[in-house]
DSSP file (Angstrom, degrees, kcal/mol; ACC not computed):
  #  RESIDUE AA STRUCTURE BP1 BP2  ACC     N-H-->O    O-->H-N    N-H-->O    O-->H-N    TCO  KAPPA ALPHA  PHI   PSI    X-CA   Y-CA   Z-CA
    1    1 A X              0   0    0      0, 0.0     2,-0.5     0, 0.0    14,-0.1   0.000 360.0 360.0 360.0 112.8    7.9  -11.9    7.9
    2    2 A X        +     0   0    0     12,-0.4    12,-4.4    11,-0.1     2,-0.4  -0.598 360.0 155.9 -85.3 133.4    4.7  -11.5    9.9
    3    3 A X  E     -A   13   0A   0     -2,-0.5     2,-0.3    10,-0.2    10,-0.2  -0.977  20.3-162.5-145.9 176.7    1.6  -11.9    7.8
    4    4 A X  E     -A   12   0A   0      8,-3.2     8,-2.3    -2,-0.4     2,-0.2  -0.907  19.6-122.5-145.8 154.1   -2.1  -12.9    8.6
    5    5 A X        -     0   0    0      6,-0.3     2,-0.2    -2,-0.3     6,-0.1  -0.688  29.2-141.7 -71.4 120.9   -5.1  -14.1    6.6
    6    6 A X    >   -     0   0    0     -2,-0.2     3,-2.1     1,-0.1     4,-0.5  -0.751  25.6-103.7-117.6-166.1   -8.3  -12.1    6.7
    7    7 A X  T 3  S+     0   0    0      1,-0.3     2,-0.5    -2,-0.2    -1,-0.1   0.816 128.5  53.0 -61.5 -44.9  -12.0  -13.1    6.9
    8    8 A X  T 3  S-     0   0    0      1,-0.1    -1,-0.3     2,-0.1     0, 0.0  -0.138 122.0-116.3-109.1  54.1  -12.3  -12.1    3.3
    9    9 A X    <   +     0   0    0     -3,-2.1    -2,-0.1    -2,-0.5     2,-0.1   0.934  69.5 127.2  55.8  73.5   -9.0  -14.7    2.7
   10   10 A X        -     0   0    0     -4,-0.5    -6,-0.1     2,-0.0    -1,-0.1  -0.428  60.2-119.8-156.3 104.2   -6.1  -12.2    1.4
   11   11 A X        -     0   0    0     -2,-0.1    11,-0.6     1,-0.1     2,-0.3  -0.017  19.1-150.3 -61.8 134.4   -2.9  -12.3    3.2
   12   12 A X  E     -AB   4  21A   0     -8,-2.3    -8,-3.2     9,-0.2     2,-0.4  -0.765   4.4-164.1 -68.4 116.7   -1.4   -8.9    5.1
   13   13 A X  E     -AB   3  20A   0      7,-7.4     7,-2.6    -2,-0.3     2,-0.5  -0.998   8.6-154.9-116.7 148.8    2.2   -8.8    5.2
   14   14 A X        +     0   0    0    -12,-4.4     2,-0.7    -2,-0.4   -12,-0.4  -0.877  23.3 164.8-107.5  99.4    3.0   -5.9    8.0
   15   15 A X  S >  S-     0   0    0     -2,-0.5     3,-1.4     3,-0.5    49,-0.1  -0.940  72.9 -20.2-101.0 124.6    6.8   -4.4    7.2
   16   16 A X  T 3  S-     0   0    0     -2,-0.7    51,-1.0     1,-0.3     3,-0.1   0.728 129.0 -40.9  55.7  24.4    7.3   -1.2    9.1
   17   17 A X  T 3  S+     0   0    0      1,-0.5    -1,-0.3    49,-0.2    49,-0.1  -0.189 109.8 121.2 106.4 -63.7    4.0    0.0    9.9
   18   18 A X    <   -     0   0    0     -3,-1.4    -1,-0.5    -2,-0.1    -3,-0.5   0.069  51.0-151.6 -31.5 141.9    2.4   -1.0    6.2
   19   19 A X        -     0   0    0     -5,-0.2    30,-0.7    -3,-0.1    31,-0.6  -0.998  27.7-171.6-125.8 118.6   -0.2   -3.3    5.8
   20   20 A X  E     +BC  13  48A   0     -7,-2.6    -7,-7.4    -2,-0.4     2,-0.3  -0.987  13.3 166.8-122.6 147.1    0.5   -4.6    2.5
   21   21 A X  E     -BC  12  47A   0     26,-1.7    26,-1.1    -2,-0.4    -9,-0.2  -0.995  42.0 -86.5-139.5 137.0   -1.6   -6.8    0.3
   22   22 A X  E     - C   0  46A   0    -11,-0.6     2,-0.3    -2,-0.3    24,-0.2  -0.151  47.0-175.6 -74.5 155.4   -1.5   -7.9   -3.2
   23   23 A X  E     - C   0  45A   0     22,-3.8    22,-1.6    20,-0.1     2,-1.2  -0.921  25.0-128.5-136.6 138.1   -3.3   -5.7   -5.9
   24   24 A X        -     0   0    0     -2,-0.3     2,-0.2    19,-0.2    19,-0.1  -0.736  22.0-144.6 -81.2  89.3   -4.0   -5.8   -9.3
   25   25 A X        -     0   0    0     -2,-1.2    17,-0.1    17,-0.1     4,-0.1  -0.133  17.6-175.4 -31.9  96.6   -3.1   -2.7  -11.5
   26   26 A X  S    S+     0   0    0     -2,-0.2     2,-0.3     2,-0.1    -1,-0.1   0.424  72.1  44.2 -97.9  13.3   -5.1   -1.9  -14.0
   27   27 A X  S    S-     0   0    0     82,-0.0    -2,-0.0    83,-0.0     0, 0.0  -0.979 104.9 -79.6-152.6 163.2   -2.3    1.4  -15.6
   28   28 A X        -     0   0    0     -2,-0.3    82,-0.4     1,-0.1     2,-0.3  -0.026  58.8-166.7 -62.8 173.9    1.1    1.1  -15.9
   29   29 A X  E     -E   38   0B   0      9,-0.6     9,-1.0    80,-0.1     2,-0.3  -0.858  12.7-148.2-136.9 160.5    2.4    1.6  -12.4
   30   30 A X  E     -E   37   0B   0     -2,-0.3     7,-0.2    77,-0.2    24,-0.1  -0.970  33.3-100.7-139.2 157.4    6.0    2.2  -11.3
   31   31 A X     >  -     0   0    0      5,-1.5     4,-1.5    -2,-0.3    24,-0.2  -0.219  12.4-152.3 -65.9 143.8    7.4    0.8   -7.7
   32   32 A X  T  4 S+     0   0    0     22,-2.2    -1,-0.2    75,-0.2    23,-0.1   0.639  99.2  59.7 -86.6 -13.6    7.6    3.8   -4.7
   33   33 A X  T  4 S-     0   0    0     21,-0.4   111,-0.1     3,-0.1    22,-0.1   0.965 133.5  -7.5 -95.4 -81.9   10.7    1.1   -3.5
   34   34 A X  T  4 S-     0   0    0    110,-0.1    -2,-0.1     2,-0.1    -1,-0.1  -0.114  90.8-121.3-114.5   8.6   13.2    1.1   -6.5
   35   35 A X     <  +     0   0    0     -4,-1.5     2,-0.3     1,-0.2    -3,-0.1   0.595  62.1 145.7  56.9  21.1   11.0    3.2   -9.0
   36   36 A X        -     0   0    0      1,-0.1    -5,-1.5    -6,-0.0     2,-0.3  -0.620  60.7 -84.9 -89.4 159.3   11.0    0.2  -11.8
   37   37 A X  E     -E   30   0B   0     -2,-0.3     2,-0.7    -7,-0.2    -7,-0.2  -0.262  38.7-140.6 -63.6 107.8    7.9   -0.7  -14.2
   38   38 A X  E     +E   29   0B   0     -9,-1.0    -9,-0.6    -2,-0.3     2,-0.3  -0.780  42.5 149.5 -80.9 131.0    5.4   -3.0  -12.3
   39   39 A X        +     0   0    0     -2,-0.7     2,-0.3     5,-0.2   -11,-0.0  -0.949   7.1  92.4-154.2 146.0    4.1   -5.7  -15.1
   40   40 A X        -     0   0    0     -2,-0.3     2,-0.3     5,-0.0     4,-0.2  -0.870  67.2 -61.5 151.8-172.1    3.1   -8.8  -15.2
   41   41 A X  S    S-     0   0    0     -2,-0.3     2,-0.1     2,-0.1    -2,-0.1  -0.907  92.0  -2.5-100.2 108.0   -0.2  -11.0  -15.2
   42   42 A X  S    S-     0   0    0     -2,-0.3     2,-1.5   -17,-0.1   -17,-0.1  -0.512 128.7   0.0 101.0-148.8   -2.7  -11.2  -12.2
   43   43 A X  S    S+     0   0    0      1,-0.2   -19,-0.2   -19,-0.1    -2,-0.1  -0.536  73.0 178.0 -89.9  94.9   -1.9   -9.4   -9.1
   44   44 A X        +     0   0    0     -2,-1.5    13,-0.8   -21,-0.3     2,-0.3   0.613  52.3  16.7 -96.5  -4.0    1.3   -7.8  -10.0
   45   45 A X  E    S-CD  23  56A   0    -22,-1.6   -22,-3.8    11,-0.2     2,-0.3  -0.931  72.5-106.3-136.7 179.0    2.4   -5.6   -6.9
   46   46 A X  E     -CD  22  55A   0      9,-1.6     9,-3.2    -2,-0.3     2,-0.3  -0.838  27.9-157.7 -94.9 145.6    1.6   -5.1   -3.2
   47   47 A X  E     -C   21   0A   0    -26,-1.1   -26,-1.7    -2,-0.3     2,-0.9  -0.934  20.8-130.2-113.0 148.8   -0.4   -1.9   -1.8
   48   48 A X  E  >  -C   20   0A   0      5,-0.3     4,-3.1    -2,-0.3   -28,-0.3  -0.855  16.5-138.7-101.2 107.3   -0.2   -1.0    1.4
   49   49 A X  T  4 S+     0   0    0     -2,-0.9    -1,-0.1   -30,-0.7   -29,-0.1   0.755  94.9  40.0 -16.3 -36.1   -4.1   -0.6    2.9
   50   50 A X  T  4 S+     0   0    0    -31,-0.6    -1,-0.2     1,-0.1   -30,-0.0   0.964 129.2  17.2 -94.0 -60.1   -3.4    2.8    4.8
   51   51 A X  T  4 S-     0   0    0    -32,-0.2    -2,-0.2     2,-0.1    84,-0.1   0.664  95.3-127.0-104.0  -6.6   -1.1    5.2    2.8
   52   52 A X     <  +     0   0    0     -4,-3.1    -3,-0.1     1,-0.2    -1,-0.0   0.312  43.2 167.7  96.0 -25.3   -1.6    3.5   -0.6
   53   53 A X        -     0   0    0     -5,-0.2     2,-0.6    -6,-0.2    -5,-0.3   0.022  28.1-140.3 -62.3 142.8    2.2    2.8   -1.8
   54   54 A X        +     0   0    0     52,-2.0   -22,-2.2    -7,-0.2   -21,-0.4  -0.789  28.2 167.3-102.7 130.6    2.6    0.7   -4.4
   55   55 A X  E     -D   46   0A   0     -9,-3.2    -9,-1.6    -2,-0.6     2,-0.3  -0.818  40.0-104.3-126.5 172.7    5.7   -2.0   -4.4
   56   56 A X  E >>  -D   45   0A   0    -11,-0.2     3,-1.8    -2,-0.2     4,-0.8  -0.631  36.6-115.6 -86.5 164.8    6.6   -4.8   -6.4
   57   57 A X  G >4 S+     0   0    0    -13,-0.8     3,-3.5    -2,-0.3     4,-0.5   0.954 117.5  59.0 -68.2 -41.6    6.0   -7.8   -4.7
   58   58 A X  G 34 S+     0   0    0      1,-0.3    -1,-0.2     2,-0.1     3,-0.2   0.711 113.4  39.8   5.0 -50.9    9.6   -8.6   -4.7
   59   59 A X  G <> S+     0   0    0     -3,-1.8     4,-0.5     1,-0.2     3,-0.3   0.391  78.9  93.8-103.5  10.8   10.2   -5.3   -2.8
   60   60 A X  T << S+     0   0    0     -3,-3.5    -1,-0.2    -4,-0.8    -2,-0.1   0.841  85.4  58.4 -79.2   0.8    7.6   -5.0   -0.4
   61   61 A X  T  4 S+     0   0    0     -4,-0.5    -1,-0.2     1,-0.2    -2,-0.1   0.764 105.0  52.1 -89.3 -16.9   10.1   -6.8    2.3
   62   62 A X  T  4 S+     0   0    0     -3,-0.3    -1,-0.2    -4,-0.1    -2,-0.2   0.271  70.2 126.0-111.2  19.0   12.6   -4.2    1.9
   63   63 A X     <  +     0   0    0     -4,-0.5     3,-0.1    -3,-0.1   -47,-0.1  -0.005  30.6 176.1 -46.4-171.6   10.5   -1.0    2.4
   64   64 A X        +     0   0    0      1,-0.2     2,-0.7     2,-0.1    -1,-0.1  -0.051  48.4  91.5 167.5 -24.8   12.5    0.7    5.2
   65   65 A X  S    S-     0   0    0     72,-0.0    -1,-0.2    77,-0.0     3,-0.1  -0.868  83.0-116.1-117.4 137.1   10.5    4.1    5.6
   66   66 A X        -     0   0    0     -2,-0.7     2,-0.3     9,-0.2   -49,-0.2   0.280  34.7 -96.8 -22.2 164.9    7.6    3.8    8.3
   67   67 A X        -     0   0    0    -51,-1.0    -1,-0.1     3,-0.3    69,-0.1  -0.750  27.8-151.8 -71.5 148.5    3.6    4.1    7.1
   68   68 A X  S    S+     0   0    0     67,-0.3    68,-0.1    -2,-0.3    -1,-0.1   0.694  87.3  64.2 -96.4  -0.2    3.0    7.7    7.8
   69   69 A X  S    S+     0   0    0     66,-0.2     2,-0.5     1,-0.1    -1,-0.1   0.741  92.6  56.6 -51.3 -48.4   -0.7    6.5    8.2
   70   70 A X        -     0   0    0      1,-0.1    -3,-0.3     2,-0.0    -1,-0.1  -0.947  59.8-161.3-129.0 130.6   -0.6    4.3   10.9
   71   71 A X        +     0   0    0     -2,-0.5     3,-0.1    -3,-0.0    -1,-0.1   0.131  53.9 127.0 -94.0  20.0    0.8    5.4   14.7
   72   72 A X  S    S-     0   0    0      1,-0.1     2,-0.6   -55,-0.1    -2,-0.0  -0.079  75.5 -75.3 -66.9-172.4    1.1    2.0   15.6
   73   73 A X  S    S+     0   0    0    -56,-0.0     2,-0.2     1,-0.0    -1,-0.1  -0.669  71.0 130.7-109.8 117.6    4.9    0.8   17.0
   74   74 A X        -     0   0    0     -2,-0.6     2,-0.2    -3,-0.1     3,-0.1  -0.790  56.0 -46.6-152.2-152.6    7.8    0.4   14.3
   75   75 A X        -     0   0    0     -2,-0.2    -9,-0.2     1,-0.1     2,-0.1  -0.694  50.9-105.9-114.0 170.7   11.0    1.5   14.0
   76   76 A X        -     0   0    0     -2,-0.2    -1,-0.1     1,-0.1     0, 0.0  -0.130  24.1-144.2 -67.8 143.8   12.6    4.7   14.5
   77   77 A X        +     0   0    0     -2,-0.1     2,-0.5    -3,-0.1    -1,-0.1   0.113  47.6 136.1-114.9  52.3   13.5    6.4   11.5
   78   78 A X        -     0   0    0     10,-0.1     2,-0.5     7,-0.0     9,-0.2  -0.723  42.1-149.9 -55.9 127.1   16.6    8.0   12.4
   79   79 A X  E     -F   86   0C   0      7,-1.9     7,-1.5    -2,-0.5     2,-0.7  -0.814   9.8-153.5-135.0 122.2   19.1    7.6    9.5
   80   80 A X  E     +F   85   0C   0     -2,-0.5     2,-0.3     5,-0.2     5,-0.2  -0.821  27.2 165.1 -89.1 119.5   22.8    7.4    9.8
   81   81 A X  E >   -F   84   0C   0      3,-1.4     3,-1.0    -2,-0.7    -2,-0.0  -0.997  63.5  -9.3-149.9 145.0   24.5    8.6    6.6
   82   82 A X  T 3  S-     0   0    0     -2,-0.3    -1,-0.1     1,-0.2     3,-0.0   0.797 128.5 -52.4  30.5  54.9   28.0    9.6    5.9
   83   83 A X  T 3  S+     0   0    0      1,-0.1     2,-0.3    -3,-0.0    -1,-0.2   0.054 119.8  74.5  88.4 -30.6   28.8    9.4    9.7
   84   84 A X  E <  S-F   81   0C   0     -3,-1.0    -3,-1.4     1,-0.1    -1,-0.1  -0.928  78.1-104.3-140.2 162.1   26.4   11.4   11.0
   85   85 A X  E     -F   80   0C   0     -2,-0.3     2,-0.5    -5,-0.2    -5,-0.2   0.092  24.7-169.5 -80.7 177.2   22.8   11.5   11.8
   86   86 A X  E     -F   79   0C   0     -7,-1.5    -7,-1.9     3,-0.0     3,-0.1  -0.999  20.4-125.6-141.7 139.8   20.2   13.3    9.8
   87   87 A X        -     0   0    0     -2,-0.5     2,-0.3     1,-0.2    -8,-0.2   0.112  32.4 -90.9 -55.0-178.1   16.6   13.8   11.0
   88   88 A X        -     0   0    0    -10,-0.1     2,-0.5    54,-0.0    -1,-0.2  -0.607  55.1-165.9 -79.3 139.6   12.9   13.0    9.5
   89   89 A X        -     0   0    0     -2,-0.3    51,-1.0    51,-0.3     2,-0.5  -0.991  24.0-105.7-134.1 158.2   13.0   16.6    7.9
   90   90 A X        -     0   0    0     -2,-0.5    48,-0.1    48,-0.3    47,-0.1  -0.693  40.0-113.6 -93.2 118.5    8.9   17.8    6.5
   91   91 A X        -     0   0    0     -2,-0.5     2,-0.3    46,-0.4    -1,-0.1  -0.328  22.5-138.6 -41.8 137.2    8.8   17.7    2.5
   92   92 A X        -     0   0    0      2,-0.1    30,-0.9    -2,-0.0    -1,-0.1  -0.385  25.5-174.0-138.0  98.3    8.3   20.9    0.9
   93   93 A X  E     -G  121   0D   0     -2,-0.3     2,-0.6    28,-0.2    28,-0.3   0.026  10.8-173.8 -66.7 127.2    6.1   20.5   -1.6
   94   94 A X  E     -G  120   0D   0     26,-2.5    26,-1.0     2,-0.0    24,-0.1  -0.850  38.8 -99.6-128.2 126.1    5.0   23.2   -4.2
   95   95 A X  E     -G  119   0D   0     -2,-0.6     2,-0.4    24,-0.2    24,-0.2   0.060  48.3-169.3  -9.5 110.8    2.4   22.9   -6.7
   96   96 A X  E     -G  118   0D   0     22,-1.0    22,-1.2    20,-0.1     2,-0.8  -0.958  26.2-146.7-127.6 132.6    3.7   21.9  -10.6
   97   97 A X        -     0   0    0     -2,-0.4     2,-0.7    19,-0.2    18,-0.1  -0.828  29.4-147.7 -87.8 115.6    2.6   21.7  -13.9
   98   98 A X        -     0   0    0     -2,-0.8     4,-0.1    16,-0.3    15,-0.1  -0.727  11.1-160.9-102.6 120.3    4.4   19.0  -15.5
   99   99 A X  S    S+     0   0    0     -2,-0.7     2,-0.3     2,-0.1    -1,-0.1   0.570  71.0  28.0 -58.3 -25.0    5.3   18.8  -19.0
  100  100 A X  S    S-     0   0    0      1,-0.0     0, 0.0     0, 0.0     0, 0.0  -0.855 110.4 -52.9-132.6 144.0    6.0   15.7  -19.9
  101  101 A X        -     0   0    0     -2,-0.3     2,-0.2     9,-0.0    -2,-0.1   0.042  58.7-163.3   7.0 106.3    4.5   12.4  -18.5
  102  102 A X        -     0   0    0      9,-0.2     9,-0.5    -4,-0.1     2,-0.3  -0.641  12.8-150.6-132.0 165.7    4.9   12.2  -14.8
  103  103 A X        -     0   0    0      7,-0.3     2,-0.3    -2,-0.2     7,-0.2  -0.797  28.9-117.3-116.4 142.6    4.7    9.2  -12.3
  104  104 A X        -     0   0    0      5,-2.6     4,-0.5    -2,-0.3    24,-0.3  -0.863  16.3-141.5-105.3 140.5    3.6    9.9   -8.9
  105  105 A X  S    S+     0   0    0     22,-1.5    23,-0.2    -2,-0.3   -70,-0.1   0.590  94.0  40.9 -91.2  -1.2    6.5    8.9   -6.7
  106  106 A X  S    S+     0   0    0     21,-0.2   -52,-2.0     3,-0.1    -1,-0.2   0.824 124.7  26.8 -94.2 -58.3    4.0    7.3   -3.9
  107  107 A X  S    S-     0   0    0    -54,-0.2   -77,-0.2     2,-0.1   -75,-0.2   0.937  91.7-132.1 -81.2 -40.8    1.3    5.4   -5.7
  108  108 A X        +     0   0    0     -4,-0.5    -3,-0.1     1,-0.3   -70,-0.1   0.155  62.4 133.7 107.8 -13.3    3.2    4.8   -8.5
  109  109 A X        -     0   0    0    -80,-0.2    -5,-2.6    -6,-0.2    -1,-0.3  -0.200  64.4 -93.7 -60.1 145.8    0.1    6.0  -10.8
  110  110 A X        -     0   0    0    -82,-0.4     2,-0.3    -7,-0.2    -7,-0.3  -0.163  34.7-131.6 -32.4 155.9    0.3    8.5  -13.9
  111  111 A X        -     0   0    0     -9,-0.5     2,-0.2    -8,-0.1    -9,-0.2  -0.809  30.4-169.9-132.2 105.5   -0.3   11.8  -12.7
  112  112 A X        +     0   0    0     -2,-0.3     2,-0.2     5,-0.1     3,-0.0  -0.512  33.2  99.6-113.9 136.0   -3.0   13.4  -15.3
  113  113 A X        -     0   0    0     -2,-0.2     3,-0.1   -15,-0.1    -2,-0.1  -0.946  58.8-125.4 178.1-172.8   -4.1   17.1  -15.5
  114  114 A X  S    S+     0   0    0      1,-0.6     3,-0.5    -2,-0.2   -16,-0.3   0.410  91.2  16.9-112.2 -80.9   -3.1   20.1  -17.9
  115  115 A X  S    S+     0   0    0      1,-0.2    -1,-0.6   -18,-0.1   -18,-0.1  -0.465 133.4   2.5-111.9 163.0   -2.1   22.3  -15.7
  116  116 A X  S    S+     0   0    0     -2,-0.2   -19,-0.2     1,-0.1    -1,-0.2   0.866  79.4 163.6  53.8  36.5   -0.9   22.4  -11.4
  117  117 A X        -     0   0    0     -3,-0.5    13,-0.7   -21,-0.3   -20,-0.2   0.851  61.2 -21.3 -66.1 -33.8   -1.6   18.3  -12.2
  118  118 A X  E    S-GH  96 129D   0    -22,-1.2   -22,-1.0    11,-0.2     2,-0.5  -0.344  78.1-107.7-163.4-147.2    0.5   17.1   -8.8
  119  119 A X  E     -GH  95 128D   0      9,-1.7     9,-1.3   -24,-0.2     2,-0.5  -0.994  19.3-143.9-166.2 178.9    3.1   19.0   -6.7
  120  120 A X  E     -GH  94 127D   0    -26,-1.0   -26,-2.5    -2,-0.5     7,-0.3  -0.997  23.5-120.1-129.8 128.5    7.1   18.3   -6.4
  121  121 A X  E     -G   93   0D   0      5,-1.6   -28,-0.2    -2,-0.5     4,-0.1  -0.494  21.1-139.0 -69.8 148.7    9.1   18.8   -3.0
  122  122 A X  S    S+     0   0    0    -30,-0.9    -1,-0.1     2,-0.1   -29,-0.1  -0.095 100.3  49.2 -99.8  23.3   11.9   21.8   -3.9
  123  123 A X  S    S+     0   0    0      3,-0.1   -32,-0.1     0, 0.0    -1,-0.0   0.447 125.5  21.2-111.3 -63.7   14.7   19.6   -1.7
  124  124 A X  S    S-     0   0    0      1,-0.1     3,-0.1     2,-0.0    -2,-0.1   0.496  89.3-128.8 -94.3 -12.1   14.1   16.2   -3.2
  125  125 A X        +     0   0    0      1,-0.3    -1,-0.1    -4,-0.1    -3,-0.1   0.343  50.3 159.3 101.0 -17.8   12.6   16.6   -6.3
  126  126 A X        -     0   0    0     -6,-0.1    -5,-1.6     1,-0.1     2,-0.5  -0.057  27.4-149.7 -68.0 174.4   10.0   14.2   -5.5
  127  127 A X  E     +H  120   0D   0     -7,-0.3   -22,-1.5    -3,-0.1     2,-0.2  -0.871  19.7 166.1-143.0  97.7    6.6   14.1   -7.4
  128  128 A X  E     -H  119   0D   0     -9,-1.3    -9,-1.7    -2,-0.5     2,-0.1  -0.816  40.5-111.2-122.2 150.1    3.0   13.1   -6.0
  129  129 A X  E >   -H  118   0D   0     -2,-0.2     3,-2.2   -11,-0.2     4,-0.5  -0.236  41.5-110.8 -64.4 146.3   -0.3   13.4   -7.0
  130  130 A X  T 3  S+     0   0    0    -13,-0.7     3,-0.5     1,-0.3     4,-0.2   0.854 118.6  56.7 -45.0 -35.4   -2.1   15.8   -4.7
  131  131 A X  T 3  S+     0   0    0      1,-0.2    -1,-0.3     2,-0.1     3,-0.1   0.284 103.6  62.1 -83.0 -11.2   -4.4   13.2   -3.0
  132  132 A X  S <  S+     0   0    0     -3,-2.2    -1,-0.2     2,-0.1    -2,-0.2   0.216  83.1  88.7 -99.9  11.6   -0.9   11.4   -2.1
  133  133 A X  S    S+     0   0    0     -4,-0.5     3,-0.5    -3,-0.5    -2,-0.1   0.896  83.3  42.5 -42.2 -72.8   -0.1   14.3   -0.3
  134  134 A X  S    S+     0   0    0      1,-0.3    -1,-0.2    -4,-0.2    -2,-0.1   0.451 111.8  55.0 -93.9 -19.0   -1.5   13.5    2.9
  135  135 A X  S    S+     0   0    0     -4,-0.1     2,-0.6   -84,-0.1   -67,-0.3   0.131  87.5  97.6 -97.2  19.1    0.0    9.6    2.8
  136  136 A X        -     0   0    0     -3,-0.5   -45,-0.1   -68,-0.1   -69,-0.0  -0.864  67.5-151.2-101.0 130.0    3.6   10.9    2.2
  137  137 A X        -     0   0    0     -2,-0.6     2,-1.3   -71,-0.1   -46,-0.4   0.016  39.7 -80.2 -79.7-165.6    5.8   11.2    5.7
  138  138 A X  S    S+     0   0    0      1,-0.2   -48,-0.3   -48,-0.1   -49,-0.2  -0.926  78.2 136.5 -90.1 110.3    8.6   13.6    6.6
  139  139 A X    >   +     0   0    0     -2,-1.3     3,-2.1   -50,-0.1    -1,-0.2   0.290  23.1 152.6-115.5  -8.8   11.3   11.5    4.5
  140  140 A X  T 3  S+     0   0    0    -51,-1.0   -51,-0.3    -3,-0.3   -49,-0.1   0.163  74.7   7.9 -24.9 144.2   13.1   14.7    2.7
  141  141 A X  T 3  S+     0   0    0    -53,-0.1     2,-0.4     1,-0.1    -1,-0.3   0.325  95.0 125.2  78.8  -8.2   16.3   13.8    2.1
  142  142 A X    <   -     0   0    0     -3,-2.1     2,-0.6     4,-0.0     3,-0.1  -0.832  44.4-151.9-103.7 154.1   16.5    9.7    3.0
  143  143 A X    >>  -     0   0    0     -2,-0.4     4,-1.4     1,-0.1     3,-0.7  -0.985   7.6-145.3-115.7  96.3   17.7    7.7    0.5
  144  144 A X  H 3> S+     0   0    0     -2,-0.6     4,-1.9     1,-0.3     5,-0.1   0.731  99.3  51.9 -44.4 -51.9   16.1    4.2    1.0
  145  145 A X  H 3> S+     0   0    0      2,-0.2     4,-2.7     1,-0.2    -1,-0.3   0.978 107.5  52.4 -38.0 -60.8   19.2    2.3   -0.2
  146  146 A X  H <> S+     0   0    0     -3,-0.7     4,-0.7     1,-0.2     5,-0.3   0.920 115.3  40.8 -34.7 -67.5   21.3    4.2    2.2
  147  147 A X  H  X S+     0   0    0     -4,-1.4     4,-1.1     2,-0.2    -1,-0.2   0.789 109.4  59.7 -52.1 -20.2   18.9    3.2    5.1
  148  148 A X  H >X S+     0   0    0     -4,-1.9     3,-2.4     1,-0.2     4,-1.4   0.916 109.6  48.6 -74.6 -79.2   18.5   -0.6    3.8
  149  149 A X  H 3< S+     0   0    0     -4,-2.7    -1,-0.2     1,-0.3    -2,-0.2   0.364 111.6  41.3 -66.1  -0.9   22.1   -0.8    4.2
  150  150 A X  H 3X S+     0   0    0     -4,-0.7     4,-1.1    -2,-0.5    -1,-0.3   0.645 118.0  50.9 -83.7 -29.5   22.6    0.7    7.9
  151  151 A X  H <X S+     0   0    0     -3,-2.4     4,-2.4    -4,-1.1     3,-0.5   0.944 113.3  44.7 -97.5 -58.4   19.5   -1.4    8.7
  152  152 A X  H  X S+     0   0    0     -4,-1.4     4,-2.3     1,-0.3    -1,-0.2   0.884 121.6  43.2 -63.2 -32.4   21.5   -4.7    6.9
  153  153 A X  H  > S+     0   0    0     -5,-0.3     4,-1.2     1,-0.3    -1,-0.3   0.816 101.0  59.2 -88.3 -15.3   24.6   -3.6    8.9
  154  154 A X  H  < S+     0   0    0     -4,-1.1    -2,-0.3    -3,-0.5    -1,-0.3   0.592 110.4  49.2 -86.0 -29.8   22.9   -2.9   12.0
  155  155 A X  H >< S+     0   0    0     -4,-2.4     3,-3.2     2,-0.1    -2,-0.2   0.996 108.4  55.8 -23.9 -89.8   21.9   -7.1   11.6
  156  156 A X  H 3< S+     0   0    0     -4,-2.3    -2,-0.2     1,-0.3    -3,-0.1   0.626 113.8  32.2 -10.1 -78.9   25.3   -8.0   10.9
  157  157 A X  T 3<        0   0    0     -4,-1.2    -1,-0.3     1,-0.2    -2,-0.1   0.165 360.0 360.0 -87.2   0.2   27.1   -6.4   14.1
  158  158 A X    <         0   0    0     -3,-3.2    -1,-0.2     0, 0.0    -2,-0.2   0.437 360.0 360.0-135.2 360.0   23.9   -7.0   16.8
């Protein structure tokens, strides 16, 4: 796992394009990786510097989908699922008012408003704050497991 120390002493670990570092959370939070409660005492997840996601630290090694922040060199994110490939396909997001309690599916953050609080992609159902907008990539449609386990099999076999 490459990470580095910087001047003002807090390690970077780089997975995919993500500069992640550990953060303290001051509201409940949920992971952007496996969508479970981040908790705990002191600096309880990693954030990634560029686009913002919040993981637990636990998960930040198995992130899978690029930053969409930074155009630096990572891997491609073509995704083989049920035999055949599927593209990066473009979110398509519409503006929502949410009824209930919401989580933002990037940052992990509440998403607080009365009305038009955040917006929802109509494929995949995800749900970001507006200002997460612009650090969410074309992922429609991949399913992070799926890819962890092409990626794990793609080890295996090379």
């Amino acid at each position: 796992m490459p990470c580095h120390t910087t001047s003002n002493n807090s390690r970077v670990h780089t997975i995919n394009g993500h500069r992640f570092v550990a953060t303290l959370l001051r509201q409940p939070t949920f992971c952007s990786h496996c969508n479970g409660f981040i908790f705990g005492i002191g600096k309880q997840g990693h954030q990634c510097r560029d686009c913002h996601m919040v993981v637990h630290k636990r998960c930040h090694q198995l992130v899978t989908l690029n930053c969409p922040s930074n155009d630096g060199d990572h891997l491609d994110l073509d995704v083989v699922a049920d035999d055949h490939q599927q593209q990066q396909q473009p979110h398509h997001f519409q503006k929502k008012t949410f009824t209930s309690p919401t989580y933002c599916n990037h940052c992990g953050s509440m998403i607080f408003g009365l009305i038009r609080q955040g917006v929802r992609c109509n494929d995949c159902q995800i749900r970001i704050h507006h200002r997460c907008r612009k650090n969410v990539g074309d992922f429609c449609h991949i399913n992070q497991q799926q890819q962890q386990q092409q990626q794990a099999c793609m080890t295996c076999s090379g």
